[in-house]
Steps between C-alpha positions, in 0.01 A plus 500: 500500500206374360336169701197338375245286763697596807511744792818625625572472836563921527080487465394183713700667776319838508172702529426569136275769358379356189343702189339431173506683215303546219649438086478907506656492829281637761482327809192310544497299822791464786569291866721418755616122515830336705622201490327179373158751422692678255494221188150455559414898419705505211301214375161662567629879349633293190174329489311777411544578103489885568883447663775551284764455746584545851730732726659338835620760691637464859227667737690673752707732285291446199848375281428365201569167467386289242287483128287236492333342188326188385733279370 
């Protein structure tokens, strides 16, 4: 399911581990965020031009959880 501009509850609820990736796909930066913090990081890793997209994974088990991309 593809959502644009909003972040599903499954993320706001949990510690997130966070990673950005590179257009050739090496990851270039990563962080922890939960709860209202997390929008706010995705923001700054999108920020930076370098980012091609973004990895949420849940931090305790290291799950994969979401693809994240500028809409």
């Amino acid at each position: 399911m593809d959502v644009i501009n909003l972040l599903p509850e499954a993320l706001r609820i949990r510690l997130i581990s966070l990673r950005a990736f590179d257009a050739s796909g090496e990851m270039i930066d990563a962080d922890l965020a939960e709860g209202e913090a997390l929008a706010p990081l995705i923001e700054r890793f999108l920020a930076n031009p370098d980012v091609a997209y973004l990895h949420a994974h849940y931090a305790k088990y290291g799950c994969y959880a979401a693809r994240i991309e500028r809409a």
